[in-house]
C-alpha positions as CSV (number, residue, x, y, z in Angstrom):
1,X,-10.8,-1.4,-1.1
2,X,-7.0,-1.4,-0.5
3,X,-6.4,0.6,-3.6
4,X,-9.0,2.9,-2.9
5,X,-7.7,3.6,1.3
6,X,-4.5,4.2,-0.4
7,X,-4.8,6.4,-3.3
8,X,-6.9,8.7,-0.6
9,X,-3.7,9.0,1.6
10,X,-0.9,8.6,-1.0
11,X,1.4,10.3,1.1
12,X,1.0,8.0,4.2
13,X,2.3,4.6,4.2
14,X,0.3,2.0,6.2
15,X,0.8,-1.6,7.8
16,X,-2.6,-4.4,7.0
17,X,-3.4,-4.1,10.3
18,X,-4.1,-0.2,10.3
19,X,-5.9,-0.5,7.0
20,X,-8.0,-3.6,8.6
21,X,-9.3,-1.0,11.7
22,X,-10.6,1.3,8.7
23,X,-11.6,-0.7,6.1
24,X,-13.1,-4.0,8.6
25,X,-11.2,-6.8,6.7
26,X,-8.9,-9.5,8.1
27,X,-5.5,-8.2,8.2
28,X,-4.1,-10.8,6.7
29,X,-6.3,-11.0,3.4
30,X,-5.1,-7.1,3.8
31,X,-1.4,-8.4,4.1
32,X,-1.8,-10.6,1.6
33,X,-3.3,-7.7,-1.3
34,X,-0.4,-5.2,-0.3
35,X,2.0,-8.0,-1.2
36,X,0.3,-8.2,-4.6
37,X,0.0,-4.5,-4.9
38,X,3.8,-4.6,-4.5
39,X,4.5,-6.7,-6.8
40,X,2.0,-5.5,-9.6
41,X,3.7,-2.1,-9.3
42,X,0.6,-0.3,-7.8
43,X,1.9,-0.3,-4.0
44,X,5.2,-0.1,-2.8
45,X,6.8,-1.5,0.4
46,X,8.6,1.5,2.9
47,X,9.5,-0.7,5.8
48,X,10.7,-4.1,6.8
49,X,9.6,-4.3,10.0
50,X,6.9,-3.7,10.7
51,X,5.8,-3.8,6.8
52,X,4.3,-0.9,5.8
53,X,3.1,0.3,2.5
54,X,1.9,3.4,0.5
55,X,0.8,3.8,-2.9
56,X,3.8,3.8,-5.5
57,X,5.0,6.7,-6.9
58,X,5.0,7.0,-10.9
59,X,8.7,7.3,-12.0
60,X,10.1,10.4,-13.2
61,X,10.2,10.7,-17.1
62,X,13.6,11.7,-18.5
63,X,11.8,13.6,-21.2
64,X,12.2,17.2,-20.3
């Protein structure tokens, strides 16, 4: 459900407790995904405090 709220706004970044409000989950089951995300590669972190997140970019290929 994470994945899903943030592939349909990759250009937004969100904190848990934003997602929570739309997706009615505990924000901190939220929190704890996005941290996963993050460190999977799938999400990416934009802010310390308060910790937000968006949906990671796919690097640049070199290949042109």
């Amino acid at each position: 459900m994470v994945i899903d709220h943030l592939t349909a706004h990759p250009d937004e970044a969100f904190t848990a407790t934003r997602i929570s409000r739309v997706i009615a989950k505990s924000s901190g089951a939220i929190a704890n995904a996005l941290a996963t995300l993050a460190r999977q590669g799938i999400a990416e972190q934009v802010t310390e405090r308060p910790r937000t997140y968006r949906l990671a970019t796919a690097p640049v290929s070199s290949d042109a």
